[in-house]
Residue frames as a rotation matrix with the C-alpha (Angstrom) as fourth column:
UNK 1
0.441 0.783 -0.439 102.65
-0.896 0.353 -0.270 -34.29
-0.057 0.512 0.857 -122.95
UNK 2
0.512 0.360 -0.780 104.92
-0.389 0.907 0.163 -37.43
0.766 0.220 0.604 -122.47
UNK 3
-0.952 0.086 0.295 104.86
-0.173 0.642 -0.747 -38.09
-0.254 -0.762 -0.596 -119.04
UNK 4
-0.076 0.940 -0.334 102.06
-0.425 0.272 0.863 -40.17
0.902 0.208 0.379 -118.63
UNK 5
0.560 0.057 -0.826 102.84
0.736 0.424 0.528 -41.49
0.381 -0.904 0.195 -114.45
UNK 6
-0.141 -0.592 0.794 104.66
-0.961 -0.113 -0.254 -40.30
0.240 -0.798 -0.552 -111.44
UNK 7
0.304 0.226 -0.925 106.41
0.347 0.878 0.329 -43.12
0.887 -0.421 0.188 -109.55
UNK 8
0.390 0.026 0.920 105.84
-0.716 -0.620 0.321 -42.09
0.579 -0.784 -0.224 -105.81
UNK 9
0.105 0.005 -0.994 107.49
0.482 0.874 0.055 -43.88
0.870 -0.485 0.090 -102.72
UNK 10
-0.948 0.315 0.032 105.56
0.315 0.949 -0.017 -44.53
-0.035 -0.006 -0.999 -101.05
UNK 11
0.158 0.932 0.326 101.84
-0.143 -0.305 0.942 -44.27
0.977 -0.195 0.086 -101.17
UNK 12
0.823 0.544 0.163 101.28
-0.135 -0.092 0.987 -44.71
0.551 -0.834 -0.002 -97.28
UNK 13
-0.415 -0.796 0.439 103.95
-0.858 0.182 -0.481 -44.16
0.303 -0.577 -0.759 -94.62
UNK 14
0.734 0.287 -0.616 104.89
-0.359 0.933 0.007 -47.57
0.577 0.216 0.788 -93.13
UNK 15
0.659 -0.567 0.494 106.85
-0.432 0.252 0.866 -49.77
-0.615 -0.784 -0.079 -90.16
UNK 16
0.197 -0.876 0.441 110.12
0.949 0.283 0.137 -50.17
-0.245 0.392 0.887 -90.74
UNK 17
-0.200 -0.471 0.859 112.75
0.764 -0.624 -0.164 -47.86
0.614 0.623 0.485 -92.65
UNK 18
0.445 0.614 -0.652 112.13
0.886 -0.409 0.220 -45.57
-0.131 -0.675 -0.726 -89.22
UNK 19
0.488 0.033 -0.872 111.91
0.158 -0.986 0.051 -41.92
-0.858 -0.163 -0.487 -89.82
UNK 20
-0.438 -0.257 0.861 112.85
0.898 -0.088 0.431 -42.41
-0.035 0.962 0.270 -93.82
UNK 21
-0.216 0.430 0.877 111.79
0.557 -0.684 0.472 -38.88
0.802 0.590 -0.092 -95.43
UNK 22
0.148 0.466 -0.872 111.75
0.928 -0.371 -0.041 -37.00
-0.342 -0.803 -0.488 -92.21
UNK 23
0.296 0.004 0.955 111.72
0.332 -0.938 -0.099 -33.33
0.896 0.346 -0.279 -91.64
UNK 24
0.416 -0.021 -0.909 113.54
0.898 -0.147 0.415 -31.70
-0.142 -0.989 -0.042 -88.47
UNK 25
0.927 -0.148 0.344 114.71
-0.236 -0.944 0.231 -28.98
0.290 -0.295 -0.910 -86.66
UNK 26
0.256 -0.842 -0.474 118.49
0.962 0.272 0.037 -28.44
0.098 -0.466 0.880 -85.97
UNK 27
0.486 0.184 -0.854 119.98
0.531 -0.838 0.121 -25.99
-0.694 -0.513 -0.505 -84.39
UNK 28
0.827 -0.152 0.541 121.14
0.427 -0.455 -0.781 -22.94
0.365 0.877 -0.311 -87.01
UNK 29
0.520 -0.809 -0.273 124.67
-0.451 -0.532 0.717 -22.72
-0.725 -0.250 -0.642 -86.26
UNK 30
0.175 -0.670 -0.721 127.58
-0.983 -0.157 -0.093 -23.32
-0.051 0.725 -0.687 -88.97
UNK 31
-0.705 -0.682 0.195 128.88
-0.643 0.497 -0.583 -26.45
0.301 -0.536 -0.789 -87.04
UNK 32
-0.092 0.516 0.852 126.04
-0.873 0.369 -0.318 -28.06
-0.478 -0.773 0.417 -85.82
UNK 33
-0.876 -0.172 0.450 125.87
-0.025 0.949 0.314 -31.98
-0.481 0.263 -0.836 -86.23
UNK 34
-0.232 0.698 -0.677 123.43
-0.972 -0.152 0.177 -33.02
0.020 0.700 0.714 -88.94
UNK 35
0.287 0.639 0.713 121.09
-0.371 0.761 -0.533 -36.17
-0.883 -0.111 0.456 -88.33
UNK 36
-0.157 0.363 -0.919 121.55
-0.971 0.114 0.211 -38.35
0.181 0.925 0.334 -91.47
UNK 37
-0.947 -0.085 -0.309 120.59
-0.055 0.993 -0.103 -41.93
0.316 -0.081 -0.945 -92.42
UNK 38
-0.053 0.923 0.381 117.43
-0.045 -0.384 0.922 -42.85
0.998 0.032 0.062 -90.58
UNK 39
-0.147 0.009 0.989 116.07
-0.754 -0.648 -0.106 -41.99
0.640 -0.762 0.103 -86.98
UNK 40
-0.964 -0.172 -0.201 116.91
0.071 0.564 -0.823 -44.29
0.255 -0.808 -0.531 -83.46
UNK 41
-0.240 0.842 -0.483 114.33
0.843 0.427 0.327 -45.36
0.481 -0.328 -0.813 -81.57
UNK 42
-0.349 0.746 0.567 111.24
-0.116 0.565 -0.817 -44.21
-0.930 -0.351 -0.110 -80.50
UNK 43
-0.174 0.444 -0.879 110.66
-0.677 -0.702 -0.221 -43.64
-0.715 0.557 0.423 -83.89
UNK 44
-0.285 -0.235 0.929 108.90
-0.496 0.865 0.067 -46.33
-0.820 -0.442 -0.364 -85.76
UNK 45
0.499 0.542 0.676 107.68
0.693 0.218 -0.687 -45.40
-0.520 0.812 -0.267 -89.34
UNK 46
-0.725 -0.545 0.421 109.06
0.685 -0.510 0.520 -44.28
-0.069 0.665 0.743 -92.47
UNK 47
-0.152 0.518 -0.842 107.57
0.190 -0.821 -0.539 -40.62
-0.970 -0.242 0.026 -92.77
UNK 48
-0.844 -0.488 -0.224 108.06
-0.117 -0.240 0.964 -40.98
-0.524 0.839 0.146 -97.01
UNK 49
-0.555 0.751 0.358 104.10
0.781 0.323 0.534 -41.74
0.286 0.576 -0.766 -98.15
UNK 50
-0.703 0.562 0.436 101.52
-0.262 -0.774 0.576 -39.13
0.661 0.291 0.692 -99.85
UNK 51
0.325 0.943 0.076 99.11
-0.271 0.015 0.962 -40.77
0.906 -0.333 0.261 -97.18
UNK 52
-0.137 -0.718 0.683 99.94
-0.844 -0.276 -0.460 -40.95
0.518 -0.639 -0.568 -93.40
UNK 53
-0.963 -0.264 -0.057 100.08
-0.224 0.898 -0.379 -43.87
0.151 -0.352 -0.924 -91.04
UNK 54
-0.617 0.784 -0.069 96.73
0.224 0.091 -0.970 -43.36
-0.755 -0.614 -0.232 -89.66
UNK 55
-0.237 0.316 0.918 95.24
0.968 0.159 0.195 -42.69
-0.084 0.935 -0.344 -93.65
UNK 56
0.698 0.240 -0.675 95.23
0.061 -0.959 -0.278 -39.11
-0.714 0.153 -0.683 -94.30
UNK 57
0.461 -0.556 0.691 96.77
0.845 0.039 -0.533 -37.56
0.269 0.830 0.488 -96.85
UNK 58
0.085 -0.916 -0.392 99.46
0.866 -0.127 0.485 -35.43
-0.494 -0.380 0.782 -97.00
UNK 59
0.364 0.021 -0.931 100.57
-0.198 -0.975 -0.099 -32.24
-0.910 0.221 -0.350 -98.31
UNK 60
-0.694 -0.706 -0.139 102.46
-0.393 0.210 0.896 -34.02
-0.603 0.676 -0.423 -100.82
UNK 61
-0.521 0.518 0.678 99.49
0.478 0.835 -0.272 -35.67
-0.707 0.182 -0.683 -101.86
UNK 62
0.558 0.789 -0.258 97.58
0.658 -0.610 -0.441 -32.69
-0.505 0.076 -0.859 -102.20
UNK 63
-0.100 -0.963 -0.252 100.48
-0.278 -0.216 0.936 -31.27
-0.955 0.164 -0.246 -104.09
UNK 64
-0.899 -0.268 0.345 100.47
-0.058 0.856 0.514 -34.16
-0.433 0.442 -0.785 -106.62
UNK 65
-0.200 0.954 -0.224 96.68
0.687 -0.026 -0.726 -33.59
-0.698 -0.299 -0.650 -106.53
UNK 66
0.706 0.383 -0.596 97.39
-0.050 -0.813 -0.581 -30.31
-0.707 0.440 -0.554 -108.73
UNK 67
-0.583 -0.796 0.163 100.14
-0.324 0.412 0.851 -31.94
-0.745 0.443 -0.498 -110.82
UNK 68
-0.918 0.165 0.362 97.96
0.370 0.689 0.624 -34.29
-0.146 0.706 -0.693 -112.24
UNK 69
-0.787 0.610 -0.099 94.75
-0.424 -0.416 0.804 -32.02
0.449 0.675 0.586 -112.52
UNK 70
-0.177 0.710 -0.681 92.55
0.881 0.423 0.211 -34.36
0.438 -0.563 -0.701 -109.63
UNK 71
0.305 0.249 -0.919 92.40
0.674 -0.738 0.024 -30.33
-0.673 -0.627 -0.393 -107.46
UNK 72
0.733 0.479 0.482 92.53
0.636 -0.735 -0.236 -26.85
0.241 0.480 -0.844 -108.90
UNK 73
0.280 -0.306 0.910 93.74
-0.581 -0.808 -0.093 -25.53
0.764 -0.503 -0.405 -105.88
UNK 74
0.608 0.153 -0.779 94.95
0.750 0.211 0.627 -26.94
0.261 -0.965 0.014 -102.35
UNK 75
0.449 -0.525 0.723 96.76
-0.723 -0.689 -0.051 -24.84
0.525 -0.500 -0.689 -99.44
UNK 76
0.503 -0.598 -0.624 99.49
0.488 0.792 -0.366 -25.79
0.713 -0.121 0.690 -97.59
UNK 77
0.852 -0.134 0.506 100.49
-0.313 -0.905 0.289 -23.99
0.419 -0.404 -0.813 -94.00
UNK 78
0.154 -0.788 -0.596 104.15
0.438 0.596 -0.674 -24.83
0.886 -0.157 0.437 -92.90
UNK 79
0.709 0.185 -0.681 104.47
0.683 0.061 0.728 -25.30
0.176 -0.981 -0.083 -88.86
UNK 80
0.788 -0.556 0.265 106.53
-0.591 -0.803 0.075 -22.31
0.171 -0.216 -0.961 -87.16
UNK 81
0.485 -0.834 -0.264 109.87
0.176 0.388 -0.905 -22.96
0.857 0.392 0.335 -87.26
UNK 82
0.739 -0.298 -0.605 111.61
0.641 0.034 0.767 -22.92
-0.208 -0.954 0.216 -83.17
UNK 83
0.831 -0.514 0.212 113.83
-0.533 -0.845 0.039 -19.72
0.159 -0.146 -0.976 -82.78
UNK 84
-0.214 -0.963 0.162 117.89
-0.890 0.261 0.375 -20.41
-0.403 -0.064 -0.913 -83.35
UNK 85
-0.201 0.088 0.976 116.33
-0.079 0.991 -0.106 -23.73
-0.976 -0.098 -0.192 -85.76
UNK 86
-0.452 -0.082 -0.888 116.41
-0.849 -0.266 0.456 -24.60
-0.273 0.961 0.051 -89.17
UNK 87
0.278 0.603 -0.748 114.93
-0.918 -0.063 -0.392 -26.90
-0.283 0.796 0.536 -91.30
UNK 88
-0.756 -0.647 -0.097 116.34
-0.519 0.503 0.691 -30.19
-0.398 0.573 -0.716 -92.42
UNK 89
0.597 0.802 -0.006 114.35
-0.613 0.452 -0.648 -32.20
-0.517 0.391 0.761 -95.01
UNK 90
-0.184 -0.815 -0.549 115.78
-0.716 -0.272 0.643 -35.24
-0.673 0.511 -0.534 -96.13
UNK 91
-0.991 -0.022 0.129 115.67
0.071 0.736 0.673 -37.79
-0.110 0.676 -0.729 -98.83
UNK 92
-0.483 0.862 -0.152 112.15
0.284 0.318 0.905 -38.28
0.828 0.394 -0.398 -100.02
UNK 93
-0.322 0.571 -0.755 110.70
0.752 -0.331 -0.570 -35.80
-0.576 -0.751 -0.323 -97.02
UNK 94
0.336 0.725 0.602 108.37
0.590 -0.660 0.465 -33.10
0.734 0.199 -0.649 -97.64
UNK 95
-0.678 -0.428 0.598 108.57
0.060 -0.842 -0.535 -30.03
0.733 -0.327 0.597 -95.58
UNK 96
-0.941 0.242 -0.235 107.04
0.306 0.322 -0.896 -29.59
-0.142 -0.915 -0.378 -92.05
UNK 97
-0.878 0.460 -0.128 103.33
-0.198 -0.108 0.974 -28.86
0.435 0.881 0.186 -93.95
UNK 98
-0.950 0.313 -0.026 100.17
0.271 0.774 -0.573 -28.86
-0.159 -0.551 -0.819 -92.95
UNK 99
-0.626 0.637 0.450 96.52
0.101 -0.506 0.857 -28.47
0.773 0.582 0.252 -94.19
UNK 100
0.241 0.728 -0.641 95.21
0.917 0.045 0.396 -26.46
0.317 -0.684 -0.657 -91.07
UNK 101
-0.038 -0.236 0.971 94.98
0.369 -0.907 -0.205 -23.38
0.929 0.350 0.121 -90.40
UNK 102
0.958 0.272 0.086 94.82
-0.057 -0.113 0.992 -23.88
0.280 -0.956 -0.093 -86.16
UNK 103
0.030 -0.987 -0.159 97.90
0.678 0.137 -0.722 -22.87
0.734 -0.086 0.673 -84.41
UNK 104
0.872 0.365 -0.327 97.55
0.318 0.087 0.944 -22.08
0.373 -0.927 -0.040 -80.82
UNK 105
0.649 -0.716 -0.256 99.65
0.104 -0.250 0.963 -19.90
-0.754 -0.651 -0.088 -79.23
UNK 106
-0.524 -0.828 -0.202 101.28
0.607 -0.529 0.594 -18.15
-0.598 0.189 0.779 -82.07
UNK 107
0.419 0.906 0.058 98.94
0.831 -0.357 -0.426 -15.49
-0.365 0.226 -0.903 -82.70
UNK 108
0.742 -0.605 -0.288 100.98
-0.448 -0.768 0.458 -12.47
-0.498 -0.211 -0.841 -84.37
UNK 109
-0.010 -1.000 0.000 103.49
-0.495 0.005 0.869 -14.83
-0.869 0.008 -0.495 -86.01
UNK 110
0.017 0.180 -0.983 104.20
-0.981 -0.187 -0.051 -14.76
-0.193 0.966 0.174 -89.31
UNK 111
0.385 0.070 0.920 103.45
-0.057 0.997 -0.052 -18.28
-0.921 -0.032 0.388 -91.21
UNK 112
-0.728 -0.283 -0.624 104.43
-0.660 0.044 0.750 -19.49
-0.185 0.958 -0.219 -94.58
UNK 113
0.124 0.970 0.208 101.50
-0.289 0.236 -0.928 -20.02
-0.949 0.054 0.310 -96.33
UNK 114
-0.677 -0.503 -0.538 101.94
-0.408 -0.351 0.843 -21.90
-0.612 0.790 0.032 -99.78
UNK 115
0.127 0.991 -0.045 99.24
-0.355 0.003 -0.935 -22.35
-0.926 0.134 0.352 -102.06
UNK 116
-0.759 -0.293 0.581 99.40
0.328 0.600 0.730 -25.28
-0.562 0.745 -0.359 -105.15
UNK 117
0.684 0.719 0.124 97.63
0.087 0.089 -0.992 -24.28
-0.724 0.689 -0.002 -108.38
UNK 118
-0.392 -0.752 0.530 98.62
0.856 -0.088 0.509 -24.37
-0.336 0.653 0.678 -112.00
UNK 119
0.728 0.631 0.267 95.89
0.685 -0.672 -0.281 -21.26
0.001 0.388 -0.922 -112.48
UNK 120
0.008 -0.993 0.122 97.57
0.756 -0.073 -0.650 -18.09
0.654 0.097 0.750 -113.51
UNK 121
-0.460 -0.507 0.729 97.01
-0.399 -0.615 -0.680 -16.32
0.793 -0.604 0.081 -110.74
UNK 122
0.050 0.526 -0.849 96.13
0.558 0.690 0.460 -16.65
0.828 -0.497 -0.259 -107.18
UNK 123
-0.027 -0.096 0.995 94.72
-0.546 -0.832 -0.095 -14.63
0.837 -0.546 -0.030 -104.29
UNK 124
-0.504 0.129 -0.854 94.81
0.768 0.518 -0.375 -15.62
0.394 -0.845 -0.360 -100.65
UNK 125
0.025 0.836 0.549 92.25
-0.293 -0.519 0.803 -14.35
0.956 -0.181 0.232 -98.06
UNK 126
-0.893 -0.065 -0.445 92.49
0.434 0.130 -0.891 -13.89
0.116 -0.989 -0.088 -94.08
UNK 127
-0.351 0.490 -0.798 89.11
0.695 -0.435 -0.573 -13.37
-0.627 -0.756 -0.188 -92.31
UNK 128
0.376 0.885 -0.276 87.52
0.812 -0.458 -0.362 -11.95
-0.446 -0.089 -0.890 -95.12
UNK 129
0.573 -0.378 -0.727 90.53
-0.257 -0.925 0.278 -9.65
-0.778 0.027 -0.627 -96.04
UNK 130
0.934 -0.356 0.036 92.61
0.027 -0.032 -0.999 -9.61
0.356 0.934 -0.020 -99.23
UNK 131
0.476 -0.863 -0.172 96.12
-0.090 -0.242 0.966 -10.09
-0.875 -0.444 -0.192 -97.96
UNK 132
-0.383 -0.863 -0.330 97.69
-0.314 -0.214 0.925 -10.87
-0.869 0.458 -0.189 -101.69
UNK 133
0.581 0.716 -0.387 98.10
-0.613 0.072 -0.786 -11.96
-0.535 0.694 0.481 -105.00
UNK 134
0.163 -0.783 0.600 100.33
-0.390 0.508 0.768 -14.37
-0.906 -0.359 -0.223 -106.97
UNK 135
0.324 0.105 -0.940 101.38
-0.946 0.003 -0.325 -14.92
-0.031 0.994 0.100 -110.28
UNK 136
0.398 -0.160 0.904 101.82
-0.188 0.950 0.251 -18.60
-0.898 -0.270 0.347 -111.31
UNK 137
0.389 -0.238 -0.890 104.59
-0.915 -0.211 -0.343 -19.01
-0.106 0.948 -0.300 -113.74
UNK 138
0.905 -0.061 0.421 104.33
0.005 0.991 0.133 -23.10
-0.426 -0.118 0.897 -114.72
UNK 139
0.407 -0.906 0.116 108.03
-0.325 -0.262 -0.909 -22.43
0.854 0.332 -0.401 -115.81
UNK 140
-0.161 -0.420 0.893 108.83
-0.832 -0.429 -0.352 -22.19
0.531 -0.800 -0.280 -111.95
UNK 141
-0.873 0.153 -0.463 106.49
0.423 0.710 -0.563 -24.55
0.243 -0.687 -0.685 -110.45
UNK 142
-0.080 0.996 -0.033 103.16
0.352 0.059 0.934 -24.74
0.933 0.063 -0.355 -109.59
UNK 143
0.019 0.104 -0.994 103.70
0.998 0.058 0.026 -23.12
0.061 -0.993 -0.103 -105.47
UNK 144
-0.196 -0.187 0.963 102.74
-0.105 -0.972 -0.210 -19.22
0.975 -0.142 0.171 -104.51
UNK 145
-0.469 -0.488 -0.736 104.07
0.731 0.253 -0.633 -18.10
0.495 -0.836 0.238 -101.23
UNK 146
0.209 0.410 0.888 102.60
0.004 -0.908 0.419 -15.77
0.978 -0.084 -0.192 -98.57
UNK 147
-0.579 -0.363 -0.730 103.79
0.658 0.320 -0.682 -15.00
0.481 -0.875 0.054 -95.41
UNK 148
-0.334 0.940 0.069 100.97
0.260 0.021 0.965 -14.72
0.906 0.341 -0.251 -93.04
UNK 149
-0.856 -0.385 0.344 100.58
-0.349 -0.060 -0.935 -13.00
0.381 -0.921 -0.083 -89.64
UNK 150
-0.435 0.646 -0.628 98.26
0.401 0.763 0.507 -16.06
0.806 -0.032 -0.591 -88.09
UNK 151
-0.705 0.654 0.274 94.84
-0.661 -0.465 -0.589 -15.01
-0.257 -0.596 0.760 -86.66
UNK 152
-0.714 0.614 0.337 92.36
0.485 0.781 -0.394 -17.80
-0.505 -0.118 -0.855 -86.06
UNK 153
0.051 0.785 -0.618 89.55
-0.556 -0.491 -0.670 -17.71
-0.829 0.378 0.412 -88.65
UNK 154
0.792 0.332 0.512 88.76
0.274 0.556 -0.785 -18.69
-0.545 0.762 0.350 -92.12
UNK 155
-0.257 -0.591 -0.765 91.99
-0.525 -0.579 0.624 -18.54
-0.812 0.562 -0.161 -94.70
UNK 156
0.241 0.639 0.730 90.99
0.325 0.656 -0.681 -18.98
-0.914 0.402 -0.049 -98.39
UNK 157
-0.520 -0.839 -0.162 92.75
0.053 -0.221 0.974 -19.43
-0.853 0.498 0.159 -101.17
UNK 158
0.868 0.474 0.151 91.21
0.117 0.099 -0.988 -18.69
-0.483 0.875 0.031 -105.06
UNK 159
-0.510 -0.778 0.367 92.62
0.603 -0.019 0.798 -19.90
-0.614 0.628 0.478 -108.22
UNK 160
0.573 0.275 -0.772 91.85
-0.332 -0.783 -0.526 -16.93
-0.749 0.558 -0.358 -110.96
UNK 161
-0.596 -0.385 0.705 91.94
0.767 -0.011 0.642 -16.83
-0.239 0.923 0.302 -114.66
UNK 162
-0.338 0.427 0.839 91.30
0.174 -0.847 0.502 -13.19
0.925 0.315 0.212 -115.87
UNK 163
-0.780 0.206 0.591 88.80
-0.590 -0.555 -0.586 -12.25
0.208 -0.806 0.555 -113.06
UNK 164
0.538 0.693 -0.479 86.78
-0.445 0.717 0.537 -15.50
0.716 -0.075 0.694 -113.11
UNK 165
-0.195 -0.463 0.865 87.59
-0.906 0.424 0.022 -17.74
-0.377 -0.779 -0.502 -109.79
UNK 166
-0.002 -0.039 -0.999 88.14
-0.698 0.715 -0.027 -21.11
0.716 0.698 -0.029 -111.18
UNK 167
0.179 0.088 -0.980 88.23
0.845 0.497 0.199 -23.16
0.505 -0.863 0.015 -107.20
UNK 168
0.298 -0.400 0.866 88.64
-0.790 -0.613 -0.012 -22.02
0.536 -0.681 -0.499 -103.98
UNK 169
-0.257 -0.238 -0.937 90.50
0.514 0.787 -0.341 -23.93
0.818 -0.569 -0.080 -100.98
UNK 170
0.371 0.195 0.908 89.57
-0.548 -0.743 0.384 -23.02
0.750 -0.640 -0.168 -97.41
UNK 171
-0.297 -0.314 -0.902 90.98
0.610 0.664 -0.432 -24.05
0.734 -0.679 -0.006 -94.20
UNK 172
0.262 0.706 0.658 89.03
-0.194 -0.629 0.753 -22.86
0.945 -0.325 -0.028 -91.10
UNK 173
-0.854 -0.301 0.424 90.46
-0.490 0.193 -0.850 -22.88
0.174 -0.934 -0.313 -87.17
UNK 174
-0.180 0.352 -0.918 88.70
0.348 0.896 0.276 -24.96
0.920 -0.270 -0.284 -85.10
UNK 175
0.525 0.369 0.767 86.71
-0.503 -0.592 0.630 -24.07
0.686 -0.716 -0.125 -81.65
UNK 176
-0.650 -0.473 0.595 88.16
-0.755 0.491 -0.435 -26.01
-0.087 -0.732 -0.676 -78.11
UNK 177
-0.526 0.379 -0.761 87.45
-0.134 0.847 0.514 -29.43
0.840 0.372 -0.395 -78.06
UNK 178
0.094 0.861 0.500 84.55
-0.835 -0.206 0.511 -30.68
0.543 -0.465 0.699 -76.30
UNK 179
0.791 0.075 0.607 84.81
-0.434 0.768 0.471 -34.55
-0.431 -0.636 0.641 -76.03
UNK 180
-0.514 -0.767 -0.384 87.09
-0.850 0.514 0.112 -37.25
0.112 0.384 -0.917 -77.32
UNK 181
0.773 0.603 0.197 85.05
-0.612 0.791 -0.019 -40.70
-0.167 -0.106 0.980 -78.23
UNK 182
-0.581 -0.684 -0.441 87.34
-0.802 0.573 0.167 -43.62
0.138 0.451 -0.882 -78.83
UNK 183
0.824 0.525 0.212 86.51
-0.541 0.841 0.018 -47.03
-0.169 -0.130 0.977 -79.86
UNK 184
0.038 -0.833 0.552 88.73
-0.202 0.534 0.821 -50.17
-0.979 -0.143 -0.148 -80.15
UNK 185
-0.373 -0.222 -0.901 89.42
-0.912 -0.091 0.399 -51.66
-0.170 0.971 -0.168 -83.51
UNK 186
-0.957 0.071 -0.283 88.73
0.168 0.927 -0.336 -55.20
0.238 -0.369 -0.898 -82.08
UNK 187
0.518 0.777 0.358 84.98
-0.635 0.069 0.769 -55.91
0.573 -0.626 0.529 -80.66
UNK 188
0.898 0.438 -0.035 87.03
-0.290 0.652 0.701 -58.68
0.330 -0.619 0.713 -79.22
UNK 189
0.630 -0.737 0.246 90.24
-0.666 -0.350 0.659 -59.76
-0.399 -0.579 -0.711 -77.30
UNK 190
0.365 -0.522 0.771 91.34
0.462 0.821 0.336 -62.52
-0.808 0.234 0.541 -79.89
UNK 191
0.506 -0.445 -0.739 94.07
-0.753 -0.646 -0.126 -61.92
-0.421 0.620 -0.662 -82.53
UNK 192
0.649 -0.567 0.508 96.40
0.727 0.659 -0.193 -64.26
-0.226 0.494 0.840 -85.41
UNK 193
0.125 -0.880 -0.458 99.43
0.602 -0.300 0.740 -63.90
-0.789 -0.368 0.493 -86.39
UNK 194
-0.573 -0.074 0.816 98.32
0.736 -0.483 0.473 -62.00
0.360 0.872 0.331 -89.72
UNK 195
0.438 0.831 0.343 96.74
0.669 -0.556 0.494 -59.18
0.601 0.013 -0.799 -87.77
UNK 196
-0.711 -0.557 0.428 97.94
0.299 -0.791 -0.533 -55.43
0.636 -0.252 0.729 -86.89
UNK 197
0.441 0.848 -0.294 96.03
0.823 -0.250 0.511 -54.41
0.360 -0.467 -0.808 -83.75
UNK 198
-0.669 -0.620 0.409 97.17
0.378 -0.758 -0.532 -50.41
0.640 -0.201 0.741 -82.74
């Protein structure tokens, strides 16, 4: 009752400060060199905002989202991790996250599936099937885990109080793509020097 803000940085990833808040892979040995500081070229944006370069939000966002009571529920599926690789998250990074549930070519391998609510409990659903439950003790933190052996389809989290479902989140694979439209940002070929043209 007396917080009354969060101060995030940053709301929107941004040029400059390249590869601030990143997340990689190094290899998992004792010894191995550890990236710090921020990341050489090609890399060309800080990775540290709840909303991405290109205006999506973020897992953090969607996080933050059930902090402050704006979502119920959200999932959150963290990318497979490369055999003999670990993790590094640093400064103001987020784990390798993502709100999709398509992942090609790793049918059979287990995911980490983590699901934000402050409800106290929470079930998760594959395809229709009950794969768990999850107490939510707001003591801990607001995140139940499931590790998930990934089969294209519909996964769907529910937040539960007693046996009433209080939200659901869903995240549904995707068929092969069909087309790809693109348009320019410009109708035309003239620019100033106040203007970002990508």
């Amino acid at each position: 009752p007396f917080v009354i803000g969060d101060f995030v940085w940053t709301g929107i990833d941004y040029r400059g400060e390249s590869g601030l808040a990143y997340s990689i892979y190094v290899d998992d040995a004792p010894n191995a060199p550890k990236p710090s500081g921020l990341m050489p070229w090609p890399t060309s944006i800080s990775w540290s905002g709840d909303i991405d370069i290109t205006g999506n939000k973020k897992p953090q966002s969607f996080y933050r989202d059930v902090v402050w009571d704006r979502s119920k529920i959200e999932i959150a599926v963290h990318a497979p991790i490369p055999a003999g690789k670990r993790e590094l998250v640093s400064q103001w990074g987020w784990p390798n996250e993502l709100q999709t549930w398509n992942w090609v070519g790793c049918q059979g391998q287990t995911l980490l599936v983590n699901v934000y609510s402050k409800a106290p409990r929470v079930r998760l659903e594959l395809n229709g099937r009950i794969l768990g439950e999850r107490v939510i003790d707001l003591e801990k933190g607001i995140i139940a885990s499931f590790h998930v052996p990934y089969e294209p389809g519909v996964l769907c989290a529910s937040a539960l109080a007693a046996d009433k479902v209080l939200a659901t989140c869903t995240l549904r694979s995707s068929g092969p793509a069909a087309s790809i439209a693109l348009l320019p940002e410009l109708s035309g070929q003239s620019a100033d020097r106040a203007q970002l043209i990508f």
